[in-house]
N, CA, C and O atoms as a GROMACS GRO file, in nm:
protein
  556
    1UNK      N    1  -1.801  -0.687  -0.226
    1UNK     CA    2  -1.661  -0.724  -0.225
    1UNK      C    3  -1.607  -0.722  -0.368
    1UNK      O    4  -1.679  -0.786  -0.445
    2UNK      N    5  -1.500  -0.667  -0.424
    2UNK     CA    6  -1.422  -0.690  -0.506
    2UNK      C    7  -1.390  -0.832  -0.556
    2UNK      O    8  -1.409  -0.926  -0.478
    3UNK      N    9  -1.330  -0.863  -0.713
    3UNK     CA   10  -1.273  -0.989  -0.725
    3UNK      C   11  -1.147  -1.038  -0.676
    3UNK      O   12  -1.059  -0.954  -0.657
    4UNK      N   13  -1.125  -1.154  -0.654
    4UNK     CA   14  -0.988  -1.178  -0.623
    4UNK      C   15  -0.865  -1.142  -0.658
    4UNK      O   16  -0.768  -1.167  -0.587
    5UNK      N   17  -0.857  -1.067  -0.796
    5UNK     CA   18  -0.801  -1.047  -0.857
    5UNK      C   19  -0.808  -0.852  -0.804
    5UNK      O   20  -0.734  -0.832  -0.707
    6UNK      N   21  -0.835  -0.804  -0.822
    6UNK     CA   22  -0.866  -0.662  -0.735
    6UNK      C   23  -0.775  -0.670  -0.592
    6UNK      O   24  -0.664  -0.619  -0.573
    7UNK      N   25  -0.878  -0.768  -0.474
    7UNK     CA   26  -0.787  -0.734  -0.384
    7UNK      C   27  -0.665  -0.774  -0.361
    7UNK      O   28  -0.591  -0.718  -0.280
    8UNK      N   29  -0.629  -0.886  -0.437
    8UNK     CA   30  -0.433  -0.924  -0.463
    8UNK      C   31  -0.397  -0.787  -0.505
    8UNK      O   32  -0.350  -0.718  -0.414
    9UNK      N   33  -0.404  -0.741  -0.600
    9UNK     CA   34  -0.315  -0.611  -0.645
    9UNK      C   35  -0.322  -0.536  -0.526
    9UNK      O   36  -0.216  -0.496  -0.477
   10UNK      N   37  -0.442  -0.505  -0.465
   10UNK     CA   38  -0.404  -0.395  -0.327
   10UNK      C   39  -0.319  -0.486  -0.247
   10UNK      O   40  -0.200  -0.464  -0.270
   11UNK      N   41  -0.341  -0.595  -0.150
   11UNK     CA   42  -0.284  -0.658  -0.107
   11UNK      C   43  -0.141  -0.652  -0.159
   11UNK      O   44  -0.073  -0.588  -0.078
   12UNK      N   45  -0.069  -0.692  -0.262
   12UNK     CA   46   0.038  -0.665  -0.289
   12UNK      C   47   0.095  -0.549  -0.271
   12UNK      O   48   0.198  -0.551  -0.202
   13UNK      N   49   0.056  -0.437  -0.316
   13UNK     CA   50   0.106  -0.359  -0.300
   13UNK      C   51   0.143  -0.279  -0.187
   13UNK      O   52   0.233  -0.195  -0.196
   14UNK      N   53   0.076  -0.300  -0.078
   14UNK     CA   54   0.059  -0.248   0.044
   14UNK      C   55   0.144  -0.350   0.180
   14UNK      O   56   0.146  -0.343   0.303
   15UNK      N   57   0.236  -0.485   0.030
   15UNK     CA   58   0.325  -0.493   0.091
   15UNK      C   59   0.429  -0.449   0.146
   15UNK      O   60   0.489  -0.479   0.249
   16UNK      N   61   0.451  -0.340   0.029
   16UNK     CA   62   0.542  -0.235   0.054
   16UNK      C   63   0.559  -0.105   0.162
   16UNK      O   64   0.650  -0.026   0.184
   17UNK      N   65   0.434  -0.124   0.213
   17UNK     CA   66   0.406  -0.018   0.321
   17UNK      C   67   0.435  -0.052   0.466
   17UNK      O   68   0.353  -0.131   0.513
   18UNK      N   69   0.512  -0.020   0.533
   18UNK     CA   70   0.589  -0.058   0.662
   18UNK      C   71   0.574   0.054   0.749
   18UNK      O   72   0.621   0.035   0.861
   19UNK      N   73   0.513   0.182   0.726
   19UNK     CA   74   0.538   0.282   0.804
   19UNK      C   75   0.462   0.190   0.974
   19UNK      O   76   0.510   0.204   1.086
   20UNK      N   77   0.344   0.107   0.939
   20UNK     CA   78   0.204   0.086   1.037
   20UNK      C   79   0.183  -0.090   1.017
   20UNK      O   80   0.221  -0.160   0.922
   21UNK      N   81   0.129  -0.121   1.108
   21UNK     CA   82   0.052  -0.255   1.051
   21UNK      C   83  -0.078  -0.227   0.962
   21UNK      O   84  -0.160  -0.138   0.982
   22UNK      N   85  -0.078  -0.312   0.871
   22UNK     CA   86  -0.212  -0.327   0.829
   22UNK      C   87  -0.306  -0.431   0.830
   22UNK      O   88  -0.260  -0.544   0.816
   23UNK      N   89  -0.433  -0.419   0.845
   23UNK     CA   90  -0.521  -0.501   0.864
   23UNK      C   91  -0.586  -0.476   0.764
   23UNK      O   92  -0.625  -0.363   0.735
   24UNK      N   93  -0.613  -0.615   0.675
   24UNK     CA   94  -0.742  -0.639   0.592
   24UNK      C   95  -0.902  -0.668   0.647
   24UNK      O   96  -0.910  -0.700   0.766
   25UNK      N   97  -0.985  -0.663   0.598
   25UNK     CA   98  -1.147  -0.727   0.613
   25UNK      C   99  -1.094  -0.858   0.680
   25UNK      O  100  -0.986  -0.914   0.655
   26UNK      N  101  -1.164  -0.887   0.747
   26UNK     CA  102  -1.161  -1.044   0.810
   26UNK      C  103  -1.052  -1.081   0.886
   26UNK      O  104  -1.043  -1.195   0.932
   27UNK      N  105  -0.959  -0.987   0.904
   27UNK     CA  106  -0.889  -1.035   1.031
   27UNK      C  107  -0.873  -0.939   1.105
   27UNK      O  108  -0.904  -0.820   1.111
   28UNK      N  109  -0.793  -1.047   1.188
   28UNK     CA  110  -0.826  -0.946   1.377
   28UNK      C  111  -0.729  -0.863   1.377
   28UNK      O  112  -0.624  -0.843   1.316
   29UNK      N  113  -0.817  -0.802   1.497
   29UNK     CA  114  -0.716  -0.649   1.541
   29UNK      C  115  -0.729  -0.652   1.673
   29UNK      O  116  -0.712  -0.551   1.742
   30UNK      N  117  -0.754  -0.744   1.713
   30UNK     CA  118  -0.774  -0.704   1.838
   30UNK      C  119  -0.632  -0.683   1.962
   30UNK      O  120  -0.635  -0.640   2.077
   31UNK      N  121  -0.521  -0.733   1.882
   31UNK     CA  122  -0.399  -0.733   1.958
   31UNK      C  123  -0.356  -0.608   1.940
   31UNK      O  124  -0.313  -0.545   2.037
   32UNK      N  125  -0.360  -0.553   1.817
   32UNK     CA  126  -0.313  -0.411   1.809
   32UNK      C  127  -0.375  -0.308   1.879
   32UNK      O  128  -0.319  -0.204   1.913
   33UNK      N  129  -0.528  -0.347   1.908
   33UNK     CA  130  -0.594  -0.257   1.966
   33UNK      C  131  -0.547  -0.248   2.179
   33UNK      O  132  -0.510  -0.151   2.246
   34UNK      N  133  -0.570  -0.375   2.215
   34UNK     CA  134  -0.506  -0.419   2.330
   34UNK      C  135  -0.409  -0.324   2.334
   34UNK      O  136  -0.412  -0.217   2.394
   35UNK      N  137  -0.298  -0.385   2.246
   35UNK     CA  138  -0.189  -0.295   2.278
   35UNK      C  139  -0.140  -0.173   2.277
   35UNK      O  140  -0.022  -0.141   2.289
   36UNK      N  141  -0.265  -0.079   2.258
   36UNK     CA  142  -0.276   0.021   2.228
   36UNK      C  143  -0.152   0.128   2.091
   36UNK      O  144  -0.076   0.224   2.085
   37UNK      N  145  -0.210   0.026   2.014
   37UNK     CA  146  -0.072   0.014   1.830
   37UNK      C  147  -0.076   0.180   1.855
   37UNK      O  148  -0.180   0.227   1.900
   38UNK      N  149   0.032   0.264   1.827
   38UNK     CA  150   0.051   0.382   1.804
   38UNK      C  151  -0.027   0.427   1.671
   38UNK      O  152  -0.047   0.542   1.632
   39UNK      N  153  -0.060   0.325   1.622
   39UNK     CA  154  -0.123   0.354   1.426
   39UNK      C  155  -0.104   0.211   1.413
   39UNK      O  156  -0.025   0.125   1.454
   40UNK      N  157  -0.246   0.221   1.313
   40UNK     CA  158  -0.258   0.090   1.208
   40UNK      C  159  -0.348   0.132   1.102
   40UNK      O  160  -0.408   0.239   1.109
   41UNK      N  161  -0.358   0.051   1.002
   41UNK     CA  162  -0.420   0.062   0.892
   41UNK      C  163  -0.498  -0.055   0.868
   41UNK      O  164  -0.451  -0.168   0.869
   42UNK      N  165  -0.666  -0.015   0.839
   42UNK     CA  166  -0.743  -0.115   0.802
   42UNK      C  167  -0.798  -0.066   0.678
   42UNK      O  168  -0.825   0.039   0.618
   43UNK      N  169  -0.804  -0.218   0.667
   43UNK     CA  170  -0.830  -0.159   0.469
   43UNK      C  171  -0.979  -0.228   0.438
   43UNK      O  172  -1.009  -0.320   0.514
   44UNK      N  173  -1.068  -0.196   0.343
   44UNK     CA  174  -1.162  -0.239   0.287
   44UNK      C  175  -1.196  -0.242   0.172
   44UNK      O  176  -1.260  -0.140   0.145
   45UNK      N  177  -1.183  -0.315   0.081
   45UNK     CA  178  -1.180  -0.334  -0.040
   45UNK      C  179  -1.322  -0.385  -0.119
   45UNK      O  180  -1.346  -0.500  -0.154
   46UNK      N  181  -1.400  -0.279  -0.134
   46UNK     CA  182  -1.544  -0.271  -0.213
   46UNK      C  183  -1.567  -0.223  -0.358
   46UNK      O  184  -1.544  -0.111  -0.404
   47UNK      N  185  -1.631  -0.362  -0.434
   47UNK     CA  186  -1.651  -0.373  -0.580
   47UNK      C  187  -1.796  -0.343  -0.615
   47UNK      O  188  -1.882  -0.430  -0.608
   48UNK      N  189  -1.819  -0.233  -0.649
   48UNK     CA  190  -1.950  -0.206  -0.696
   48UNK      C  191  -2.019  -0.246  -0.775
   48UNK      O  192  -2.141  -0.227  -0.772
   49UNK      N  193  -1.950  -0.322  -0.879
   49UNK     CA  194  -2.018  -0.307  -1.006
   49UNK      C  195  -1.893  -0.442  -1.111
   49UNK      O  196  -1.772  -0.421  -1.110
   50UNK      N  197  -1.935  -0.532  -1.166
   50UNK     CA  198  -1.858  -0.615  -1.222
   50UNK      C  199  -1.946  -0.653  -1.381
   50UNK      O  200  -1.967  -0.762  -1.434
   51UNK      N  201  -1.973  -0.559  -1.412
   51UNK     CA  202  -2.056  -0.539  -1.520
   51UNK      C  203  -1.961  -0.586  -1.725
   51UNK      O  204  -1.869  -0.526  -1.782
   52UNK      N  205  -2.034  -0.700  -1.766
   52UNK     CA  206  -2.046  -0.707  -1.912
   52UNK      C  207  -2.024  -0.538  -2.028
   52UNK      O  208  -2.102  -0.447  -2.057
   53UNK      N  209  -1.885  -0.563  -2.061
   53UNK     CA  210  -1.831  -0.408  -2.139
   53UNK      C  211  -1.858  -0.416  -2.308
   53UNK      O  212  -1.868  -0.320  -2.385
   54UNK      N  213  -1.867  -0.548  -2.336
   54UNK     CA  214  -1.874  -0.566  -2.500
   54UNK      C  215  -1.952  -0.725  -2.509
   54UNK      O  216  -1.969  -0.801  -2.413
   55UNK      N  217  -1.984  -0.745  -2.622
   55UNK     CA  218  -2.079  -0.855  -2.658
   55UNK      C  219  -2.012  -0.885  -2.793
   55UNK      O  220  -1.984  -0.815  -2.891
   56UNK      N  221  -1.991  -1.047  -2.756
   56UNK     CA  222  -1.938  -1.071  -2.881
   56UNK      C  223  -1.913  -1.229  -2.873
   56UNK      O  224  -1.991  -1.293  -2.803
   57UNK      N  225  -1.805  -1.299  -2.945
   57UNK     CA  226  -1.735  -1.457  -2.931
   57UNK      C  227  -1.744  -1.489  -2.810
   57UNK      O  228  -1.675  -1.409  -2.746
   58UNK      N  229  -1.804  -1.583  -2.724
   58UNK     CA  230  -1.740  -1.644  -2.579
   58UNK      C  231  -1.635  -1.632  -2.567
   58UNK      O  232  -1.558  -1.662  -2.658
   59UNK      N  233  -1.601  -1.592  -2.473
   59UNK     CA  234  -1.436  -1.593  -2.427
   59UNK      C  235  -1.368  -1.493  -2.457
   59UNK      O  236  -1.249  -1.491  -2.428
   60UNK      N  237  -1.451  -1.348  -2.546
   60UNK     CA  238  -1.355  -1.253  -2.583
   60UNK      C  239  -1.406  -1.155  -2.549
   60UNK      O  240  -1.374  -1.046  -2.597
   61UNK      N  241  -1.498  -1.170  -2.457
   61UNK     CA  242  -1.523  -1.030  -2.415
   61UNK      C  243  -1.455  -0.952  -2.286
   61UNK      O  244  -1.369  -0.997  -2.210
   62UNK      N  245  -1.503  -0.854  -2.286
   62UNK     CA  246  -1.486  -0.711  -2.181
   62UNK      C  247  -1.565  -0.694  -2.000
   62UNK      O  248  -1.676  -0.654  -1.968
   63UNK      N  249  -1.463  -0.738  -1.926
   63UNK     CA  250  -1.623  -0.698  -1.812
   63UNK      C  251  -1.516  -0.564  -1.744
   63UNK      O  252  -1.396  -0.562  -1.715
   64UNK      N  253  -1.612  -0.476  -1.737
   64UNK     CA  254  -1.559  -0.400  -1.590
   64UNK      C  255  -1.569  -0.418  -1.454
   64UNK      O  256  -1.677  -0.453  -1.406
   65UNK      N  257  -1.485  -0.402  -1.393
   65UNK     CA  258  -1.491  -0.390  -1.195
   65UNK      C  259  -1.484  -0.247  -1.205
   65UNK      O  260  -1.417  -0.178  -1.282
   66UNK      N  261  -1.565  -0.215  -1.113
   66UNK     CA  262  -1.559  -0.058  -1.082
   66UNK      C  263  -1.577  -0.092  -0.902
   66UNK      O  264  -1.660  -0.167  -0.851
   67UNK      N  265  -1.446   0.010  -0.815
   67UNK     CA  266  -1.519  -0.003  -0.692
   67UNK      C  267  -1.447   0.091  -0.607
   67UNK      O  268  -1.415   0.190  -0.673
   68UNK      N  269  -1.405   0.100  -0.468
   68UNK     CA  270  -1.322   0.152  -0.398
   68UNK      C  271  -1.259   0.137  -0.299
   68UNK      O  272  -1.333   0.070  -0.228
   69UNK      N  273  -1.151   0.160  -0.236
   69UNK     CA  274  -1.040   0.099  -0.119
   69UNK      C  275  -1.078   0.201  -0.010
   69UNK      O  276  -1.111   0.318  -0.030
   70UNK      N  277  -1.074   0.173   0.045
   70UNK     CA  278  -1.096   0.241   0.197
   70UNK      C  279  -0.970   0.165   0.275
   70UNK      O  280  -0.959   0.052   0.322
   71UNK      N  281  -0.865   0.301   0.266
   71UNK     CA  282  -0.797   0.258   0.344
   71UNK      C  283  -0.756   0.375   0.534
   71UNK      O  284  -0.702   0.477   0.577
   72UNK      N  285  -0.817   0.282   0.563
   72UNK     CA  286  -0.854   0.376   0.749
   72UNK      C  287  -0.695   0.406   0.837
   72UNK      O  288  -0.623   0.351   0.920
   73UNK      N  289  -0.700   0.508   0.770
   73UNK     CA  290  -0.591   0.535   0.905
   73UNK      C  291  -0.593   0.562   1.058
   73UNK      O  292  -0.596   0.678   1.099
   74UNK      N  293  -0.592   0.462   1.138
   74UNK     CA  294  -0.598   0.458   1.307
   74UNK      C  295  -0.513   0.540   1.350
   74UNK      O  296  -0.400   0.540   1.301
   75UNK      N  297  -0.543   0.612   1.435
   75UNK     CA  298  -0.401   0.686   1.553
   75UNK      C  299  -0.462   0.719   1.674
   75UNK      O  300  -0.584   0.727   1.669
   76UNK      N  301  -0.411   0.740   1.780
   76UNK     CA  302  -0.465   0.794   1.923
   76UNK      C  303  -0.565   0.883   1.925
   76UNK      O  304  -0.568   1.001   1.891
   77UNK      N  305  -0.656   0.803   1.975
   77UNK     CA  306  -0.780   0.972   1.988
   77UNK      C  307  -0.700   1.066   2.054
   77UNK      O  308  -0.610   1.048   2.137
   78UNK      N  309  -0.734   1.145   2.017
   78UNK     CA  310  -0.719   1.340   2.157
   78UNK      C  311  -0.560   1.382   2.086
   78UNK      O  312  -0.488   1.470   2.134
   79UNK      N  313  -0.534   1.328   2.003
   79UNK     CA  314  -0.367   1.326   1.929
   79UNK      C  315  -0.351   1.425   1.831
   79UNK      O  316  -0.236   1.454   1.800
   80UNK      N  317  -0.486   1.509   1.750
   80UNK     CA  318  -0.512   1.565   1.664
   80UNK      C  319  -0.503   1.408   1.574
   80UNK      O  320  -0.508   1.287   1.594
   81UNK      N  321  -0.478   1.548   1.419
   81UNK     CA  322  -0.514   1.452   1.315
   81UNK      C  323  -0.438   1.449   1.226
   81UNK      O  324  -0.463   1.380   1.127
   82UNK      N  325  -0.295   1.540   1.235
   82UNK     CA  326  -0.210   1.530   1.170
   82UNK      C  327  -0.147   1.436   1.138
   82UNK      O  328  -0.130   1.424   1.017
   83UNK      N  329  -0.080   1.324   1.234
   83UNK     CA  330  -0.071   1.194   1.162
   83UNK      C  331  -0.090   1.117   1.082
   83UNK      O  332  -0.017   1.067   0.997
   84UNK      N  333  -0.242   1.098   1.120
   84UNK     CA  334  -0.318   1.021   1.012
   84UNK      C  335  -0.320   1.064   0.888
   84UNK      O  336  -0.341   0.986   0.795
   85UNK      N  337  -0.293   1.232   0.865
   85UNK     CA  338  -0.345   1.269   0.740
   85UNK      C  339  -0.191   1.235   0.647
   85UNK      O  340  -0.184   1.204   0.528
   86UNK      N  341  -0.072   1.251   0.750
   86UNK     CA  342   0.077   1.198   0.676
   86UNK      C  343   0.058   1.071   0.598
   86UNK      O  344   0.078   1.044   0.480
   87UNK      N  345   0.021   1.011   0.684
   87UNK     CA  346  -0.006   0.865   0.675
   87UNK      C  347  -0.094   0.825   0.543
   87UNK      O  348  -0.066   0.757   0.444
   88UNK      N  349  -0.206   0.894   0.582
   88UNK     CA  350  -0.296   0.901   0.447
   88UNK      C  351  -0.212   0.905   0.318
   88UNK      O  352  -0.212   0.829   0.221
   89UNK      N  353  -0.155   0.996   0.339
   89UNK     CA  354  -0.092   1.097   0.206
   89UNK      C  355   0.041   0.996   0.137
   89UNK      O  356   0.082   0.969   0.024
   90UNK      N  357   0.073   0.964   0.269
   90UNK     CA  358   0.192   0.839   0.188
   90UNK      C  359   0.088   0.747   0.143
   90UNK      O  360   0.052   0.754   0.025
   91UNK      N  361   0.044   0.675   0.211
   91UNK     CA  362  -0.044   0.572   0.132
   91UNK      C  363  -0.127   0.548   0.022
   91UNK      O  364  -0.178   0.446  -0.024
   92UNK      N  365  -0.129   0.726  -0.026
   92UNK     CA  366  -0.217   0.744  -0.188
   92UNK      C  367  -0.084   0.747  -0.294
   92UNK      O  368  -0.089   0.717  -0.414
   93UNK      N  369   0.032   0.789  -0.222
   93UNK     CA  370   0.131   0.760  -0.295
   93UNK      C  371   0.220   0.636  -0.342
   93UNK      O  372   0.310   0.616  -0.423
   94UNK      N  373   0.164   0.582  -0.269
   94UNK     CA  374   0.244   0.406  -0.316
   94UNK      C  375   0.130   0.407  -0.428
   94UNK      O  376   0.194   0.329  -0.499
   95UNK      N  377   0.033   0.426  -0.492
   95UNK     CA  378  -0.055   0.425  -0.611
   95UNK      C  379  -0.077   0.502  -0.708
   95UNK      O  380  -0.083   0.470  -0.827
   96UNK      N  381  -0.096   0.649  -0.644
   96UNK     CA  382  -0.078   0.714  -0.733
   96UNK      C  383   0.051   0.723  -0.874
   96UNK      O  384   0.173   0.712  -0.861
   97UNK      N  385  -0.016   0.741  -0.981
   97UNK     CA  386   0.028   0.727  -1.123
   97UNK      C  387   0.079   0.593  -1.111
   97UNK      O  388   0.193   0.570  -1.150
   98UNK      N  389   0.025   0.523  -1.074
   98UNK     CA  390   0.096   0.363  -1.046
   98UNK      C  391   0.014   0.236  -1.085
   98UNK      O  392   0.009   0.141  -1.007
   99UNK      N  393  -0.048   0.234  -1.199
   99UNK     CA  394  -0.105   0.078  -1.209
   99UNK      C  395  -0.048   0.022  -1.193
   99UNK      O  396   0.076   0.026  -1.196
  100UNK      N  397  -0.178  -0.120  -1.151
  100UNK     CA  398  -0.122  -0.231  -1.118
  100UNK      C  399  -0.166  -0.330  -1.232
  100UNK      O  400  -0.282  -0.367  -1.213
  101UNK      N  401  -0.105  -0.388  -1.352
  101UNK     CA  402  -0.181  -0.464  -1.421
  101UNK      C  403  -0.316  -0.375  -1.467
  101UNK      O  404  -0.297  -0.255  -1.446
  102UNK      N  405  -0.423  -0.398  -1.513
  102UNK     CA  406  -0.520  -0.448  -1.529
  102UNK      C  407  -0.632  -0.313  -1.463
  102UNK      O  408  -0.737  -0.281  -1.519
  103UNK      N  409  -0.572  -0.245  -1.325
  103UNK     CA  410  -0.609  -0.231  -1.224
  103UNK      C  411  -0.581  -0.058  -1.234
  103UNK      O  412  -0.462  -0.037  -1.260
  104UNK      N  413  -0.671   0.079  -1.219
  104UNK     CA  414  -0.663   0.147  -1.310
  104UNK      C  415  -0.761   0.260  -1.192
  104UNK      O  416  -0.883   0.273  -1.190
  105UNK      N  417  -0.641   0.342  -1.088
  105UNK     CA  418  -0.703   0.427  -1.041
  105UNK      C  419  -0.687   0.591  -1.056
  105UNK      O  420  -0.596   0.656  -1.005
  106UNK      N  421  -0.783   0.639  -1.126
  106UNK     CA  422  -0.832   0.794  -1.141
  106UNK      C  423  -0.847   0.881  -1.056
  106UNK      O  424  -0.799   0.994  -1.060
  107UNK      N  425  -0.945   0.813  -0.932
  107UNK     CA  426  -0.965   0.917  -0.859
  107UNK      C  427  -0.907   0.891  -0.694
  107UNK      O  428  -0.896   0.770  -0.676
  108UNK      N  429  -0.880   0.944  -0.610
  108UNK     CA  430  -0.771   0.987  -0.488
  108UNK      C  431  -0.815   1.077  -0.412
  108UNK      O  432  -0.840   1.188  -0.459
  109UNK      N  433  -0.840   1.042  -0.239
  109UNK     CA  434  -0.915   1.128  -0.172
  109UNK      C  435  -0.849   1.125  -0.031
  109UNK      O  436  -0.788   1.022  -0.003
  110UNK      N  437  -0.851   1.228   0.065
  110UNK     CA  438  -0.848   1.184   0.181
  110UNK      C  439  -1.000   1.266   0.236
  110UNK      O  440  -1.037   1.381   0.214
  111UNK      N  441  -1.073   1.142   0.327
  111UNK     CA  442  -1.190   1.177   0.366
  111UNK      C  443  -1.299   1.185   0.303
  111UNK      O  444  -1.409   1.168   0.356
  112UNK      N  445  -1.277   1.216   0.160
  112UNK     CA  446  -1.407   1.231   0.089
  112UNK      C  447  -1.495   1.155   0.112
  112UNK      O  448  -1.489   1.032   0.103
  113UNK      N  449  -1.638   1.257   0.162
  113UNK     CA  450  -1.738   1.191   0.228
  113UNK      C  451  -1.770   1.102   0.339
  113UNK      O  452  -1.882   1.056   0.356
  114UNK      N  453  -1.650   1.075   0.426
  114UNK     CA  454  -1.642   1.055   0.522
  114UNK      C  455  -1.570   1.122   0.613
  114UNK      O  456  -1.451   1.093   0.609
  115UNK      N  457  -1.606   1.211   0.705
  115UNK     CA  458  -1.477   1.283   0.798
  115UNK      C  459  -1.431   1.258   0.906
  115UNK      O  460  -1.516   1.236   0.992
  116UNK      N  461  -1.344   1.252   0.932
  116UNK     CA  462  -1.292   1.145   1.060
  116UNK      C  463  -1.374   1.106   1.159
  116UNK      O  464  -1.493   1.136   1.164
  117UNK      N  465  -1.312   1.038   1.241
  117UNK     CA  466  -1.419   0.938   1.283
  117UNK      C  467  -1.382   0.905   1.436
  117UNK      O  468  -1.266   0.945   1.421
  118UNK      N  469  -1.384   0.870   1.556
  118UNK     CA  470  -1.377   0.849   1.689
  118UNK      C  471  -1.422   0.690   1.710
  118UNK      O  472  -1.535   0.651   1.679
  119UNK      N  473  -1.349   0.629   1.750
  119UNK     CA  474  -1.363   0.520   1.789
  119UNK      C  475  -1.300   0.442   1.944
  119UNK      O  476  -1.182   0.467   1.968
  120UNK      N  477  -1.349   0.384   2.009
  120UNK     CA  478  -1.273   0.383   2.151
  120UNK      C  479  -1.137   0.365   2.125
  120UNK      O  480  -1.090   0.262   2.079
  121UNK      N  481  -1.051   0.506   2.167
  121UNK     CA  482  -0.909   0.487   2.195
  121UNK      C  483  -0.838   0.533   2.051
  121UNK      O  484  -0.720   0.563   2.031
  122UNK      N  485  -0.936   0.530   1.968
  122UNK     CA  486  -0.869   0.572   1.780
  122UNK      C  487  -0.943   0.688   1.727
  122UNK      O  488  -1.039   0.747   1.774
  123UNK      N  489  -0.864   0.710   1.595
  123UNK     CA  490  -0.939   0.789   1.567
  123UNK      C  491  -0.892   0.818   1.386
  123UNK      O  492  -0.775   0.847   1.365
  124UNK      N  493  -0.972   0.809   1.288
  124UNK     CA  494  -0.976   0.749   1.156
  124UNK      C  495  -1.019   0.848   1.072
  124UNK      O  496  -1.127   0.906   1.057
  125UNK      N  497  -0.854   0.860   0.990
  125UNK     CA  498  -0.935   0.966   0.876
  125UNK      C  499  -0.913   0.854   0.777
  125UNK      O  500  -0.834   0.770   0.822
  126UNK      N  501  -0.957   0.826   0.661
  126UNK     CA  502  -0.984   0.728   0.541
  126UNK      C  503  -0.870   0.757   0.420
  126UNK      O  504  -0.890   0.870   0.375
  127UNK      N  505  -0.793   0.712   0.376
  127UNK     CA  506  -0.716   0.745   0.202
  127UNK      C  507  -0.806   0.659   0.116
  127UNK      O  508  -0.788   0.538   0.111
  128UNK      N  509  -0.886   0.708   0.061
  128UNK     CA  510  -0.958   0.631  -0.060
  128UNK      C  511  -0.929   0.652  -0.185
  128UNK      O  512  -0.890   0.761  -0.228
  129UNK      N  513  -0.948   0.521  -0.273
  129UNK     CA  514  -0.904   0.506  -0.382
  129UNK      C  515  -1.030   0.461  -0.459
  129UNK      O  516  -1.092   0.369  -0.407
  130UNK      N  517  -1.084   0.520  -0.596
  130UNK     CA  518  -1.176   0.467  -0.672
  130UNK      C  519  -1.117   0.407  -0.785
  130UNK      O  520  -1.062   0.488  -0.860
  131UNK      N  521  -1.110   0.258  -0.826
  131UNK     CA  522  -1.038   0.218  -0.899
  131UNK      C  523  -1.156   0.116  -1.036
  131UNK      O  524  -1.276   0.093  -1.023
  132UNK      N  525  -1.074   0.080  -1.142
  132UNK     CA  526  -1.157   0.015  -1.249
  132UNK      C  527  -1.078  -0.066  -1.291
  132UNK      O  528  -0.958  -0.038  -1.301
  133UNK      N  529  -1.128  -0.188  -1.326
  133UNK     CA  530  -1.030  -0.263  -1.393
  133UNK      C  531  -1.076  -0.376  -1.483
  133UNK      O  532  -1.136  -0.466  -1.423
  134UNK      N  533  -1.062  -0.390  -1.613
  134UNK     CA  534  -1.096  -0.408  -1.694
  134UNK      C  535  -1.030  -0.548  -1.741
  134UNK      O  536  -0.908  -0.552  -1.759
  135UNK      N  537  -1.113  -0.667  -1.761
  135UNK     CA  538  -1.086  -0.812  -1.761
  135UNK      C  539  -1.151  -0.869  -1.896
  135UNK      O  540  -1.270  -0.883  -1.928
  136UNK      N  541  -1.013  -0.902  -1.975
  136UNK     CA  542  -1.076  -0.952  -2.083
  136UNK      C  543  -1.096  -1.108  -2.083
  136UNK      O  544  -0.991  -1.170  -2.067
  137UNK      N  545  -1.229  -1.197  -2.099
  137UNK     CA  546  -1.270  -1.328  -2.055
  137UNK      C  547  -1.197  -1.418  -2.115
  137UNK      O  548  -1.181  -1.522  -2.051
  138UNK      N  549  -1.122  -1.409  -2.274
  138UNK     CA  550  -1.041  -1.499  -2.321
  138UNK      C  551  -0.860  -1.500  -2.234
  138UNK      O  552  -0.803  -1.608  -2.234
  139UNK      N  553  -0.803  -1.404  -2.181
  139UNK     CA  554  -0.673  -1.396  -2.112
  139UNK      C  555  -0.643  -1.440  -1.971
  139UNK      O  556  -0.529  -1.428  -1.925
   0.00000   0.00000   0.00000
């Protein structure tokens, strides 16, 4: 899992996104699913690495977060996949060239390394984001 500070910035930002509902880690879906949601978005927010960047005074150093967003675009199985991939594509765009603070993403994918996916009644291509963000311990 990412720091708290990581998934607020996604979280925030994905306030702005209204096309779909979105769902974070840890909460339910099960109403959207019931209701058979035309589209939703579940997101997953994974921190790889929260690693010591410089050595020096307490309180003035460097750590990195390195990790990535998985954000799942749902739509009707048997629907194709064009949707999802719209969907995708807006959703790398609320970020792209867009820091947030602190919060510092390079790389931008749809699918990479994962290719869509079948799930009862859905069906999930991924917008992923590999992001870094760099926390200085005295600020």
């Amino acid at each position: 899992m990412s720091s708290f500070a990581t998934f607020d910035a996604f979280h925030t930002r994905l306030a702005d996104w209204t096309a779909t509902p979105v769902i974070f880690e840890n909460e339910f879906a099960q109403e959207l699913l019931e209701n058979n949601t035309p589209a939703f978005v579940y997101v997953e927010i994974f921190g790889d690495s929260y690693d010591q960047e410089s050595f020096g005074a307490a309180g003035s150093n460097m750590f990195l977060e390195e990790g990535v967003t998985w954000m799942h675009v749902m739509t009707p199985s048997g629907k194709g996949s064009a949707l999802a991939r719209q969907y995708a594509d807006q959703l790398l765009n609320l970020f792209r060239e867009q820091p947030i603070g602190e919060l510092f993403m390079p790389q931008m994918s749809i699918g990479a390394g994962d290719p869509g996916q079948d799930f009862p009644n859905y069906f999930s291509i991924a917008a992923i984001i590999r992001w870094r963000r760099r926390d200085i311990t005295g600020s």
